[in-house]
N, C-alpha and C positions, 0 to 999 in steps of 0.2 A: 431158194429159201434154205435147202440143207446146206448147197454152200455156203452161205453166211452163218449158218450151225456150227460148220466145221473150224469156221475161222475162229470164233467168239470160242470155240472149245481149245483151240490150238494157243491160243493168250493166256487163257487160265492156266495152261500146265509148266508156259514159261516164265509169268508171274511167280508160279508155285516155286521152282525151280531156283526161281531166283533169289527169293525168300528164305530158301533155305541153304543157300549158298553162305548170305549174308550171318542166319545163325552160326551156320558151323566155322564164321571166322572170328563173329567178335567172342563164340567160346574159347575160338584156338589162343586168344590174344588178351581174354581171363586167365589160363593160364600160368603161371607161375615161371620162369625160365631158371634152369639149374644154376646155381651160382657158378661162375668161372673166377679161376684163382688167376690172380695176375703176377707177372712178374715184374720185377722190379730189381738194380743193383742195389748190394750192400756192403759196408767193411767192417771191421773188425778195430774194437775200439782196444789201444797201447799207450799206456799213459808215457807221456814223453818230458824233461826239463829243455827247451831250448832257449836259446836270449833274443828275448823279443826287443828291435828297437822303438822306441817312441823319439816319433817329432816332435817338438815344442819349439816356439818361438820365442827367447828370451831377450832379456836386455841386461846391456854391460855401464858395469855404474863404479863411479871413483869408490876405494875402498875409507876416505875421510874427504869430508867436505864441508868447510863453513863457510856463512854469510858475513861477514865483520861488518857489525855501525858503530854508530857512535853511540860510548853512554853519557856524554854530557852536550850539552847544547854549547857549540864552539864553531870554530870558522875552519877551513881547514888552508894552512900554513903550508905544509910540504906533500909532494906524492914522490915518493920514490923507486915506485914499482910502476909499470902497466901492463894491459893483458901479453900474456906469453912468458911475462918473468919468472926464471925459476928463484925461488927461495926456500930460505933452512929457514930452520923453527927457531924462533925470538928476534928475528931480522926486524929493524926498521922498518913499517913498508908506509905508515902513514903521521904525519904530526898537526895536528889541531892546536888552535888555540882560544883560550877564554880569558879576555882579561879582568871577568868579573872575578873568575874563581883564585886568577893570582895577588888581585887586592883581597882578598878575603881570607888566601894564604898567609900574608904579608901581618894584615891587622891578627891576627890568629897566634901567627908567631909572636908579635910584641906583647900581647899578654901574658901569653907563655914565660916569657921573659922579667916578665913585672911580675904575675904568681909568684917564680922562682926565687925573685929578689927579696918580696916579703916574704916569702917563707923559711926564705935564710935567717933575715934578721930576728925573727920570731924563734926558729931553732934557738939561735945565740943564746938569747934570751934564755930562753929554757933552761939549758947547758948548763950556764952560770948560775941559775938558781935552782936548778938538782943540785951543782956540786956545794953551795952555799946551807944548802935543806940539813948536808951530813953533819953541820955543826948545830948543835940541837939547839932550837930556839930563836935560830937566824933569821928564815923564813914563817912566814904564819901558810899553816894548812887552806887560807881560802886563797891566796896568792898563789900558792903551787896550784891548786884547781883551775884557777884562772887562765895560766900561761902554758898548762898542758891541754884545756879546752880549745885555746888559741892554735896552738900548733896542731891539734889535731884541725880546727879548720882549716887551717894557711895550706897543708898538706892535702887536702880534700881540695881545695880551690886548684892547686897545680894541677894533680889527677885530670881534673875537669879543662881546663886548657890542654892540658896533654892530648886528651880526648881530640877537643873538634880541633887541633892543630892537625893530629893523622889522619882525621878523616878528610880534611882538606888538602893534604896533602895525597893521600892513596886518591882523590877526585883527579888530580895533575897528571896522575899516572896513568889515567885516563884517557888524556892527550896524546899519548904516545899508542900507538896500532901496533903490533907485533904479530907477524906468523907464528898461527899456534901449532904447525907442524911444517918440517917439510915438503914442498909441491909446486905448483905452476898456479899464478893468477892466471884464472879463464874468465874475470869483468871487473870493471870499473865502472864507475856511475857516477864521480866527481871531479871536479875541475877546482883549479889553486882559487881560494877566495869564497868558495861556498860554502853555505850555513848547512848546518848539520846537527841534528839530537835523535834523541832516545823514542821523542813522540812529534808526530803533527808529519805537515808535507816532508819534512825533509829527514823523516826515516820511511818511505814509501820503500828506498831500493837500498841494497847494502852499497857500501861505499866501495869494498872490493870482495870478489870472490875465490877463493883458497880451495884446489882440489891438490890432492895425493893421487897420482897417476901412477904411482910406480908398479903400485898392487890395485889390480880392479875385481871385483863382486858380478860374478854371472847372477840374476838374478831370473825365476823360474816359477812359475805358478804349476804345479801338480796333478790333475785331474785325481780327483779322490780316489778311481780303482785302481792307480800304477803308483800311489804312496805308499803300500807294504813293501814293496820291491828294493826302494831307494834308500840309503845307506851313507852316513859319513865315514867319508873315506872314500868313497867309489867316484870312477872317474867319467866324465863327460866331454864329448868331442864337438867340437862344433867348427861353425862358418861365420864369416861375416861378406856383407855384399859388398863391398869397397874391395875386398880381397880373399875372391870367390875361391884361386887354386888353392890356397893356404886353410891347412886344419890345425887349430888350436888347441888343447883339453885344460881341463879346469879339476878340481876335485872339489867333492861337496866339503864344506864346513860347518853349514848352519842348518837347520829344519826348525823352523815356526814350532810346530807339535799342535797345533791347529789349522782348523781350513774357513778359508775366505769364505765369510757371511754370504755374499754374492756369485761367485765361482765356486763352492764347494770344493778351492782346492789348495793345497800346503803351498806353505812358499817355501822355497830353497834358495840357498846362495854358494856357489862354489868361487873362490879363488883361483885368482892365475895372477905372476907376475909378466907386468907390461916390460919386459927387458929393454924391446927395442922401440919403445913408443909406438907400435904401429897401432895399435887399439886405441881408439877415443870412449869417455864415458858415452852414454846413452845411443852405444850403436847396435843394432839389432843383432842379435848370434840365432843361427838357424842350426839349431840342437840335435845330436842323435845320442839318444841314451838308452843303453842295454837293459833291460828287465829281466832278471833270472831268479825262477823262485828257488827256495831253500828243498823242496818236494817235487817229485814230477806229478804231472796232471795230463787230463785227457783234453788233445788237441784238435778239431775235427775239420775237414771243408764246410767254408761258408754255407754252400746248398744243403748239407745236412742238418742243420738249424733251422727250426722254425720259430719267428718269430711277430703272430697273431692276435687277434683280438683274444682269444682262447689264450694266451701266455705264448712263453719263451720254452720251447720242447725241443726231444729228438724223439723219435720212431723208432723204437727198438722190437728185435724181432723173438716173439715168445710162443712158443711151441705152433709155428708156422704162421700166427698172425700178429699184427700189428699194436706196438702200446706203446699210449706218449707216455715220456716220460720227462717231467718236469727238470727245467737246471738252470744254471745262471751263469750269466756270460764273463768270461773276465779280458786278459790280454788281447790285443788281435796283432795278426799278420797279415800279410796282403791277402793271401787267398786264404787262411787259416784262422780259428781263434778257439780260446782257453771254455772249455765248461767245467763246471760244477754241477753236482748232482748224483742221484740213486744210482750209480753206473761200476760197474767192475771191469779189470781187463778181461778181453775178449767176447763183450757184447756185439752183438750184430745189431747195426743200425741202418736204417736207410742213407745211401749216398744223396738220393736226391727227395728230398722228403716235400708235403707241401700240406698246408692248412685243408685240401681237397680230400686228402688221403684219411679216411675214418677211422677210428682206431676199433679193431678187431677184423680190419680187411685179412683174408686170406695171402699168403705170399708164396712165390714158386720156389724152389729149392734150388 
Protein backbone atom coordinates (compact mmCIF):
# COMPACT_ATOMS: atom_id res chain seq x y z
CA UNK A 1 0.00 0.00 0.00
CA UNK A 2 2.83 2.70 0.73
CA UNK A 3 4.32 1.55 -2.33
CA UNK A 4 1.61 2.33 -4.44
CA UNK A 5 1.66 5.79 -2.34
CA UNK A 6 5.02 6.41 -3.48
CA UNK A 7 4.29 5.84 -7.11
CA UNK A 8 0.82 8.00 -7.39
CA UNK A 9 3.26 10.73 -5.51
CA UNK A 10 6.22 10.17 -7.81
CA UNK A 11 3.61 11.12 -11.14
CA UNK A 12 2.28 14.08 -9.44
CA UNK A 13 5.59 15.78 -9.31
CA UNK A 14 6.47 14.80 -13.03
CA UNK A 15 3.13 16.02 -14.32
CA UNK A 16 3.98 19.17 -12.19
CA UNK A 17 7.21 19.24 -13.76
CA UNK A 18 6.02 19.11 -16.90
CA UNK A 19 3.52 21.61 -16.65
CA UNK A 20 5.79 24.04 -16.01
CA UNK A 21 8.19 23.21 -18.55
CA UNK A 22 5.49 23.90 -21.01
CA UNK A 23 4.75 27.40 -19.37
CA UNK A 24 8.04 28.64 -19.22
CA UNK A 25 8.26 27.96 -23.07
CA UNK A 26 5.18 29.14 -24.70
CA UNK A 27 6.33 32.64 -22.33
CA UNK A 28 9.70 32.18 -23.89
CA UNK A 29 7.92 32.25 -27.45
CA UNK A 30 5.47 35.45 -26.12
CA UNK A 31 8.32 36.96 -26.39
CA UNK A 32 9.21 39.67 -28.68
CA UNK A 33 12.60 38.78 -30.62
CA UNK A 34 15.12 41.86 -31.09
CA UNK A 35 14.78 43.05 -34.67
CA UNK A 36 17.77 42.08 -36.85
CA UNK A 37 18.95 44.55 -39.60
CA UNK A 38 19.50 42.87 -42.68
CA UNK A 39 21.72 43.36 -45.30
CA UNK A 40 21.35 43.84 -48.54
CA UNK A 41 23.59 45.39 -51.94
CA UNK A 42 23.10 48.81 -53.29
CA UNK A 43 24.46 51.46 -55.85
CA UNK A 44 24.49 54.72 -56.36
CA UNK A 45 22.31 56.49 -58.61
CA UNK A 46 24.40 58.83 -61.91
CA UNK A 47 22.30 60.18 -64.35
CA UNK A 48 23.69 59.14 -67.71
CA UNK A 49 22.64 60.23 -71.76
CA UNK A 50 23.41 57.05 -73.64
CA UNK A 51 21.60 55.93 -77.21
CA UNK A 52 19.38 53.51 -76.73
CA UNK A 53 18.47 51.31 -79.91
CA UNK A 54 14.94 50.46 -80.57
CA UNK A 55 13.69 47.57 -82.87
CA UNK A 56 10.84 48.07 -84.98
CA UNK A 57 9.55 46.29 -87.70
CA UNK A 58 8.69 48.49 -90.64
CA UNK A 59 7.75 48.35 -94.19
CA UNK A 60 9.02 49.69 -97.51
CA UNK A 61 6.43 51.30 -99.82
CA UNK A 62 6.90 52.98 -103.54
CA UNK A 63 7.42 56.79 -102.85
CA UNK A 64 4.17 57.46 -105.77
CA UNK A 65 1.81 55.05 -106.84
CA UNK A 66 -1.35 55.02 -108.90
CA UNK A 67 -4.17 52.82 -109.88
CA UNK A 68 -5.35 54.03 -113.65
CA UNK A 69 -9.08 53.09 -115.05
CA UNK A 70 -10.97 54.25 -117.14
CA UNK A 71 -13.22 57.45 -116.98
CA UNK A 72 -15.46 56.66 -119.73
CA UNK A 73 -17.22 53.44 -120.69
CA UNK A 74 -15.04 52.24 -123.84
CA UNK A 75 -13.44 49.11 -125.18
CA UNK A 76 -9.89 48.98 -124.96
CA UNK A 77 -8.10 49.21 -128.44
CA UNK A 78 -4.39 49.20 -127.69
CA UNK A 79 -1.92 47.99 -124.46
CA UNK A 80 1.34 49.14 -124.96
CA UNK A 81 2.94 48.55 -121.86
CA UNK A 82 2.98 45.15 -119.50
CA UNK A 83 3.90 44.29 -116.08
CA UNK A 84 7.74 45.20 -115.76
CA UNK A 85 7.66 48.07 -118.28
CA UNK A 86 9.55 50.94 -117.35
CA UNK A 87 8.01 54.24 -118.35
CA UNK A 88 8.39 58.24 -118.27
CA UNK A 89 5.64 60.39 -117.51
CA UNK A 90 2.99 61.30 -120.37
CA UNK A 91 4.09 58.05 -122.27
CA UNK A 92 1.28 56.19 -124.03
CA UNK A 93 0.54 53.14 -122.08
CA UNK A 94 -3.21 52.53 -122.90
CA UNK A 95 -5.78 53.53 -125.90
CA UNK A 96 -9.68 52.92 -125.67
CA UNK A 97 -12.27 53.36 -127.66
CA UNK A 98 -16.04 54.76 -127.82
CA UNK A 99 -17.65 55.07 -130.86
CA UNK A 100 -20.55 56.53 -129.12
CA UNK A 101 -18.70 59.46 -127.82
CA UNK A 102 -16.90 59.94 -131.40
CA UNK A 103 -20.55 60.38 -133.12
CA UNK A 104 -21.42 62.65 -130.69
CA UNK A 105 -18.04 64.50 -131.25
CA UNK A 106 -18.72 64.54 -134.88
CA UNK A 107 -22.69 65.88 -134.54
CA UNK A 108 -21.14 68.49 -131.85
CA UNK A 109 -18.69 69.79 -134.13
CA UNK A 110 -21.38 70.43 -137.18
CA UNK A 111 -23.20 72.61 -135.04
CA UNK A 112 -20.55 74.32 -134.00
CA UNK A 113 -20.03 74.93 -137.51
CA UNK A 114 -23.65 76.03 -138.53
CA UNK A 115 -23.80 78.45 -135.03
CA UNK A 116 -20.56 80.04 -136.59
CA UNK A 117 -22.09 80.33 -140.07
CA UNK A 118 -25.15 82.19 -138.69
CA UNK A 119 -23.58 84.14 -136.59
CA UNK A 120 -21.48 85.34 -139.37
CA UNK A 121 -24.15 86.28 -141.42
CA UNK A 122 -26.01 87.99 -138.54
CA UNK A 123 -22.61 89.96 -137.55
CA UNK A 124 -22.72 91.29 -141.48
CA UNK A 125 -25.91 92.29 -141.04
CA UNK A 126 -25.31 94.31 -138.12
CA UNK A 127 -22.05 95.90 -139.64
CA UNK A 128 -23.91 97.24 -142.46
CA UNK A 129 -26.52 98.64 -140.39
CA UNK A 130 -24.36 100.34 -137.61
CA UNK A 131 -22.42 101.75 -140.37
CA UNK A 132 -25.86 102.93 -142.42
CA UNK A 133 -27.38 104.14 -138.45
CA UNK A 134 -24.18 107.16 -139.00
CA UNK A 135 -26.30 108.81 -141.59
CA UNK A 136 -29.20 110.00 -139.56
CA UNK A 137 -32.48 108.91 -140.36
CA UNK A 138 -31.37 105.85 -142.54
CA UNK A 139 -32.06 103.33 -140.01
CA UNK A 140 -35.12 103.49 -137.56
CA UNK A 141 -34.13 102.79 -133.77
CA UNK A 142 -36.40 99.59 -133.51
CA UNK A 143 -34.47 97.98 -136.36
CA UNK A 144 -31.19 98.63 -134.82
CA UNK A 145 -32.64 96.98 -131.53
CA UNK A 146 -33.66 94.11 -133.55
CA UNK A 147 -30.42 93.11 -135.21
CA UNK A 148 -28.19 93.88 -132.26
CA UNK A 149 -30.73 91.65 -130.02
CA UNK A 150 -30.03 89.02 -132.74
CA UNK A 151 -26.47 89.11 -132.77
CA UNK A 152 -26.33 89.03 -129.27
CA UNK A 153 -28.25 85.56 -129.55
CA UNK A 154 -26.37 84.08 -132.65
CA UNK A 155 -23.19 84.96 -130.39
CA UNK A 156 -24.61 83.16 -127.17
CA UNK A 157 -25.89 80.22 -129.40
CA UNK A 158 -21.98 79.68 -130.67
CA UNK A 159 -20.61 80.08 -126.89
CA UNK A 160 -23.07 77.16 -126.13
CA UNK A 161 -21.76 74.77 -129.08
CA UNK A 162 -18.43 75.77 -128.14
CA UNK A 163 -19.21 74.44 -124.83
CA UNK A 164 -20.41 70.75 -125.38
CA UNK A 165 -18.07 70.51 -128.56
CA UNK A 166 -14.96 70.67 -125.62
CA UNK A 167 -16.37 68.89 -123.48
CA UNK A 168 -16.86 66.20 -125.94
CA UNK A 169 -13.99 66.53 -126.96
CA UNK A 170 -11.71 66.79 -123.35
CA UNK A 171 -14.10 63.07 -122.99
CA UNK A 172 -11.74 61.65 -126.23
CA UNK A 173 -8.98 62.50 -124.29
CA UNK A 174 -10.09 60.26 -122.02
CA UNK A 175 -9.33 57.50 -124.34
CA UNK A 176 -5.97 58.02 -124.31
CA UNK A 177 -4.09 56.53 -120.55
CA UNK A 178 -0.91 58.36 -119.96
CA UNK A 179 1.89 57.81 -117.22
CA UNK A 180 1.34 60.38 -114.68
CA UNK A 181 4.96 60.02 -113.52
CA UNK A 182 7.77 58.19 -114.17
CA UNK A 183 8.17 54.26 -112.94
CA UNK A 184 7.62 50.52 -113.64
CA UNK A 185 3.99 48.85 -114.33
CA UNK A 186 3.77 46.34 -111.43
CA UNK A 187 -0.18 44.98 -113.09
CA UNK A 188 -2.28 44.69 -115.54
CA UNK A 189 -5.87 43.45 -115.53
CA UNK A 190 -6.90 43.94 -119.25
CA UNK A 191 -6.64 42.21 -122.37
CA UNK A 192 -7.14 44.02 -126.17
CA UNK A 193 -11.05 44.04 -126.76
CA UNK A 194 -12.39 44.42 -123.05
CA UNK A 195 -15.10 46.66 -121.81
CA UNK A 196 -14.14 49.14 -119.45
CA UNK A 197 -15.74 52.28 -117.28
CA UNK A 198 -15.83 54.45 -114.51
CA UNK A 199 -18.73 52.22 -112.69
CA UNK A 200 -20.25 48.58 -112.49
CA UNK A 201 -18.04 45.18 -113.12
CA UNK A 202 -15.70 46.42 -115.20
CA UNK A 203 -14.01 49.17 -112.86
CA UNK A 204 -13.75 46.28 -109.96
CA UNK A 205 -9.54 46.31 -110.85
CA UNK A 206 -7.56 49.15 -112.33
CA UNK A 207 -6.52 48.51 -115.71
CA UNK A 208 -2.77 49.04 -114.95
CA UNK A 209 -0.61 49.85 -112.05
CA UNK A 210 2.08 52.68 -112.00
CA UNK A 211 4.67 52.59 -109.08
CA UNK A 212 7.91 54.99 -108.77
CA UNK A 213 10.60 52.73 -107.47
CA UNK A 214 13.39 54.95 -107.70
CA UNK A 215 12.75 56.57 -104.28
CA UNK A 216 11.03 54.40 -101.60
CA UNK A 217 9.13 55.48 -97.95
CA UNK A 218 10.43 53.39 -94.91
CA UNK A 219 7.25 53.45 -93.19
CA UNK A 220 7.15 53.02 -89.09
CA UNK A 221 4.70 52.96 -86.37
CA UNK A 222 6.31 54.61 -83.06
CA UNK A 223 5.44 53.31 -79.75
CA UNK A 224 4.27 56.56 -77.97
CA UNK A 225 7.16 56.54 -75.16
CA UNK A 226 10.23 56.69 -77.90
CA UNK A 227 8.21 59.70 -80.02
CA UNK A 228 10.12 62.58 -77.99
CA UNK A 229 13.29 61.10 -79.09
CA UNK A 230 12.72 60.90 -83.05
CA UNK A 231 13.64 63.91 -85.20
CA UNK A 232 13.49 64.75 -88.98
CA UNK A 233 16.63 64.52 -90.20
CA UNK A 234 17.92 61.77 -88.03
CA UNK A 235 19.01 58.60 -89.53
CA UNK A 236 17.85 54.92 -89.47
CA UNK A 237 19.61 51.67 -90.37
CA UNK A 238 18.04 48.79 -91.18
CA UNK A 239 17.64 45.04 -92.74
CA UNK A 240 15.67 43.40 -95.12
CA UNK A 241 15.39 39.39 -95.11
CA UNK A 242 15.95 38.69 -98.84
CA UNK A 243 19.18 40.50 -98.14
CA UNK A 244 20.25 39.84 -94.55
CA UNK A 245 24.34 40.84 -94.93
CA UNK A 246 23.50 44.21 -96.44
CA UNK A 247 22.57 47.41 -93.98
CA UNK A 248 20.55 50.22 -95.57
CA UNK A 249 19.82 53.78 -93.76
CA UNK A 250 16.92 55.96 -94.63
CA UNK A 251 16.57 59.41 -92.91
CA UNK A 252 13.17 60.46 -91.42
CA UNK A 253 11.06 63.02 -93.60
CA UNK A 254 7.75 62.93 -92.39
CA UNK A 255 6.03 62.54 -88.55
CA UNK A 256 2.05 62.26 -88.55
CA UNK A 257 2.17 64.72 -85.41
CA UNK A 258 -0.46 62.31 -84.18
CA UNK A 259 -0.70 58.75 -82.86
CA UNK A 260 -2.81 55.77 -84.12
CA UNK A 261 -6.37 55.66 -82.55
CA UNK A 262 -5.53 51.84 -82.12
CA UNK A 263 -1.64 51.44 -81.52
CA UNK A 264 -1.22 54.73 -79.70
CA UNK A 265 1.72 55.21 -81.89
CA UNK A 266 3.19 58.11 -84.60
CA UNK A 267 3.78 57.09 -87.92
CA UNK A 268 7.06 58.12 -89.61
CA UNK A 269 8.41 57.74 -92.98
CA UNK A 270 12.01 58.16 -93.85
CA UNK A 271 13.38 58.10 -97.42
CA UNK A 272 16.04 56.28 -99.21
CA UNK A 273 16.82 56.08 -102.90
CA UNK A 274 16.38 52.62 -104.66
CA UNK A 275 19.87 53.21 -106.79
CA UNK A 276 20.23 49.78 -107.59
CA UNK A 277 16.70 48.38 -107.50
CA UNK A 278 17.63 45.92 -105.03
CA UNK A 279 14.48 46.92 -102.69
CA UNK A 280 11.04 46.12 -103.69
CA UNK A 281 7.78 48.12 -102.30
CA UNK A 282 6.15 46.29 -99.41
CA UNK A 283 9.17 44.34 -98.11
CA UNK A 284 9.74 44.23 -94.53
CA UNK A 285 12.99 46.28 -93.03
CA UNK A 286 13.98 45.03 -89.68
CA UNK A 287 15.00 48.58 -87.94
CA UNK A 288 17.53 49.84 -85.40
CA UNK A 289 17.06 53.20 -84.25
CA UNK A 290 19.05 55.21 -81.85
CA UNK A 291 17.11 57.17 -78.97
CA UNK A 292 19.35 59.91 -77.45
CA UNK A 293 17.63 62.21 -75.21
CA UNK A 294 18.52 66.00 -75.27
CA UNK A 295 19.36 65.61 -70.92
CA UNK A 296 20.89 62.95 -69.17
CA UNK A 297 18.61 60.77 -66.91
CA UNK A 298 18.95 57.99 -64.41
CA UNK A 299 19.57 54.58 -65.73
CA UNK A 300 19.22 51.69 -63.44
CA UNK A 301 19.45 47.51 -63.54
CA UNK A 302 16.18 45.87 -64.47
CA UNK A 303 16.29 44.03 -60.66
CA UNK A 304 16.26 47.32 -59.16
CA UNK A 305 12.80 48.32 -60.27
CA UNK A 306 9.92 47.23 -58.82
CA UNK A 307 7.15 46.78 -60.54
CA UNK A 308 3.70 45.62 -58.44
CA UNK A 309 0.28 45.72 -57.65
CA UNK A 310 1.55 48.67 -55.06
CA UNK A 311 2.95 50.72 -58.54
CA UNK A 312 6.15 51.14 -60.32
CA UNK A 313 9.10 52.05 -57.35
CA UNK A 314 12.77 51.77 -56.48
CA UNK A 315 13.84 51.37 -52.69
CA UNK A 316 15.93 53.94 -51.69
CA UNK A 317 18.05 54.06 -48.83
CA UNK A 318 17.19 56.91 -45.99
CA UNK A 319 18.94 57.17 -42.81
CA UNK A 320 19.59 53.40 -42.73
CA UNK A 321 16.18 52.24 -43.77
CA UNK A 322 14.18 51.53 -46.46
CA UNK A 323 11.62 54.10 -48.86
CA UNK A 324 9.79 53.55 -52.07
CA UNK A 325 9.99 55.87 -54.03
CA UNK A 326 7.55 56.34 -56.67
CA UNK A 327 8.90 56.76 -60.88
CA UNK A 328 8.14 55.97 -64.09
CA UNK A 329 9.75 53.99 -66.59
CA UNK A 330 10.95 55.22 -69.97
CA UNK A 331 13.72 53.74 -72.65
CA UNK A 332 14.88 50.28 -72.08
CA UNK A 333 18.15 48.45 -72.70
CA UNK A 334 18.73 44.84 -72.55
CA UNK A 335 19.62 44.71 -68.96
CA UNK A 336 19.05 48.51 -68.26
CA UNK A 337 16.11 51.05 -68.38
CA UNK A 338 15.31 54.86 -68.12
CA UNK A 339 13.36 56.17 -64.64
CA UNK A 340 11.88 59.13 -63.83
CA UNK A 341 11.08 60.32 -60.58
CA UNK A 342 11.88 62.13 -56.83
CA UNK A 343 15.66 61.00 -57.27
CA UNK A 344 18.85 63.03 -57.23
CA UNK A 345 22.54 61.90 -58.21
CA UNK A 346 24.00 59.85 -55.64
CA UNK A 347 20.99 58.23 -54.06
CA UNK A 348 21.47 54.69 -52.59
CA UNK A 349 19.07 52.27 -53.87
CA UNK A 350 18.56 48.69 -53.60
CA UNK A 351 20.41 46.58 -56.48
CA UNK A 352 17.92 43.96 -55.94
CA UNK A 353 14.90 45.21 -54.64
CA UNK A 354 11.32 43.24 -54.34
CA UNK A 355 7.59 44.00 -53.55
CA UNK A 356 8.57 41.59 -50.08
CA UNK A 357 10.83 44.17 -48.93
CA UNK A 358 8.62 46.74 -46.47
CA UNK A 359 9.36 49.91 -46.66
CA UNK A 360 11.05 51.25 -43.31
CA UNK A 361 13.09 47.78 -43.25
CA UNK A 362 16.40 48.41 -41.41
CA UNK A 363 19.47 48.13 -43.74
CA UNK A 364 23.34 47.05 -42.94
CA UNK A 365 25.82 49.56 -43.94
Amino acid sequence: MKRFTYILAGLALTFAACSNEEKVTDKAAAMPMPMMMQSFETISLLKTNPKVSLKLAGELLADQETELYAKVNSYVQQIKVDIGSKVTAGQVLVVLEAPEIQAQLATAKSKLKAQEAIYIATKSNYDRMFDADKTEGAIAKDALDQITARKLADEAQVAAAKSVYNELKAMTNYLVIRAPFSGTVTDRNVDLGAYVGPMGKAADLPLLVVQNNQKLRLSLSVPEANTPYLNIGDTIRFKVKSIPQKMYMARISRKSGALDEKLRSEKIEADLMNVNQELKPLMVAETMIPLQARAASFFIPKTALVDANLGVYVIRIENGKTKNIPVAKGRMMPDKLEIFGELMDGDQILLKATEEIEEGTSIKK
